[in-house]
N, C-alpha and C positions, 0 to 999 in steps of 0.2 A: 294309217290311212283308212282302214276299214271303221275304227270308232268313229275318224273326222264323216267319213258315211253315215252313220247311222245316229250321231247328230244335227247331220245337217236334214237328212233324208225326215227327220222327225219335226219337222217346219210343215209339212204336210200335215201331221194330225193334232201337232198345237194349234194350226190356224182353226181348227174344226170346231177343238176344244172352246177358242177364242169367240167363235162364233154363236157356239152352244151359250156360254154364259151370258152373251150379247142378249141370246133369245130369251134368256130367263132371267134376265135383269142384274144379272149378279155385274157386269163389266160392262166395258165399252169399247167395242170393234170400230179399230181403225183400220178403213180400207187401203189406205196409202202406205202403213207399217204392212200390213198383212201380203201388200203384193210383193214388195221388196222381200221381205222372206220369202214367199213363194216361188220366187222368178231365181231365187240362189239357191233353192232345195229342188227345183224340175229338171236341170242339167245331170243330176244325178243318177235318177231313172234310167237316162240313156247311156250310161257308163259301161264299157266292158268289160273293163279290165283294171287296176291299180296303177300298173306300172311304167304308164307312159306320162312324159311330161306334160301334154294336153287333159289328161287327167287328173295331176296335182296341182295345173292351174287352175282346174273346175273348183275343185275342192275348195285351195284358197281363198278363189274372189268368192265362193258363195257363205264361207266360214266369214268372209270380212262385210260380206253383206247383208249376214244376219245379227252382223253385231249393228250395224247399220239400222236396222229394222228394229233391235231393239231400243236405241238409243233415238231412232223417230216414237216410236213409241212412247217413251220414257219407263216400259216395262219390261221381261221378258217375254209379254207373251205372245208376242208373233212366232218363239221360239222353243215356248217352254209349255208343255199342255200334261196332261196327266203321263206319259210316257217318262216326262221330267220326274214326275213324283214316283212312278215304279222306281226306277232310277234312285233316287235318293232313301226311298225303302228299304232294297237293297243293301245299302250302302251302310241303313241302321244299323239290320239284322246282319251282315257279313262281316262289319267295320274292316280290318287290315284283309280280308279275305275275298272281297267284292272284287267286281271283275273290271275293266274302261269304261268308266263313264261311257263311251258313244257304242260300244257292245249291247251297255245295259241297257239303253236310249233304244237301239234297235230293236231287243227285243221287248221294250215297250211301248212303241210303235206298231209294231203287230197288235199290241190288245189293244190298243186306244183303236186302230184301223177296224179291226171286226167287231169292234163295238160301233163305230160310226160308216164306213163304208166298206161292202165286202170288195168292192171293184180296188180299191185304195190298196185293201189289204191284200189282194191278191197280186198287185203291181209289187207292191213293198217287197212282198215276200220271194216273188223271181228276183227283184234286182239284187236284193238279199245275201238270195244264193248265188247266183251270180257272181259276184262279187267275195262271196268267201266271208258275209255275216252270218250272225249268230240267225237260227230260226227255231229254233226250239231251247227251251229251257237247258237240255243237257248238252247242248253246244258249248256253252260257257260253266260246265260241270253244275249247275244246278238241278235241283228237284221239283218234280211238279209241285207239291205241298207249301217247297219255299217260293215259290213266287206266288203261289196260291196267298201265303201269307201276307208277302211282297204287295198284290193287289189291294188286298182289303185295307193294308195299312195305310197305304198310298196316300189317300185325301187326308189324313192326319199330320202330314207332311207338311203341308201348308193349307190351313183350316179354309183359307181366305182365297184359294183359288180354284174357282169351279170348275169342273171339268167333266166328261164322260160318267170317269168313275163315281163322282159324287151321287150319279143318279143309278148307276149299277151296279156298286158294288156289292148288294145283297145277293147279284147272279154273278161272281166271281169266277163259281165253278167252269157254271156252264161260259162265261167268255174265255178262261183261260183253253176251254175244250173247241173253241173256235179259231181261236185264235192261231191253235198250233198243232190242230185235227190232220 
């Protein structure tokens, strides 16, 4: 439940991503994909708990409506923004040792947020906790260093997807110090 969280909750800062690249020419922002992701990642916010039925029916239709979003698209990226690419960093550098995909997502979702919106990232990061995600690197037994790594490697992930990081990853340090200050 908490990964299906912190995948969904990460529709928030791929649209941003999405929108980033729109601005600098690398993509093309569809408002119509972009809302459907967004209107199945905003229910989440409000969640208080895991363990009630009206909870994992949030989860679902908004897990099913971002598959939606992506297939109006015909990409992922109403769904997938550089928190995707932490994520799969990750996943290089750890191989059998990585942690949930939607853990990892979570807490790449924090640095994509204080890279692009600190109000973003300060939401994400209460409903977070809240909810019993990851907010710091050593939640999910990681080190600062390895996600430090994790960042920088990020946009090599997928060369062809622009994102935050593309443009920051030279202040790695100082975001990963934002992120989860």
């Amino acid at each position: 439940m908490r990964a299906g969280v912190g995948d969904l909750a990460s529709n928030l800062t791929a649209i941003l991503d999405w929108r980033l690249a729109d601005r600098r020419g690398q993509d093309r922002f569809d408002q119509f994909s972009a809302m459907i992701a967004e209107s199945a990642a905003r229910p989440v916010v409000d969640l208080e708990d895991l363990s009630t039925a009206e909870s994992h029916e949030i989860l679902a239709k908004g897990l099913l409506l971002s598959g939606l979003a992506m297939a109006a698209a015909g990409t992922s990226r109403p769904c997938s923004g550089a928190e995707h690419l932490i994520s799969h960093s990750l996943d290089h550098l750890l191989g059998a040792d990585a942690a949930m995909h939607g853990e990892q997502v979570a807490l790449g979702s924090l640095i994509s947020a204080a890279a692009h919106d600190p109000r973003l990232h300060s939401t994400l990061r209460e409903v977070f906790t809240r909810l019993g995600l990851p907010v710091r690197p050593s939640d999910l037994g990681f080190t600062d260093d390895l996600l430090l790594q994790a960042i920088q490697e990020a946009p090599a992930t997928r060369p062809d997807r622009y994102t935050v990081l593309t443009e920051d990853v030279d202040d790695a340090g100082e975001l990963l110090e934002r992120a989860f200050a």
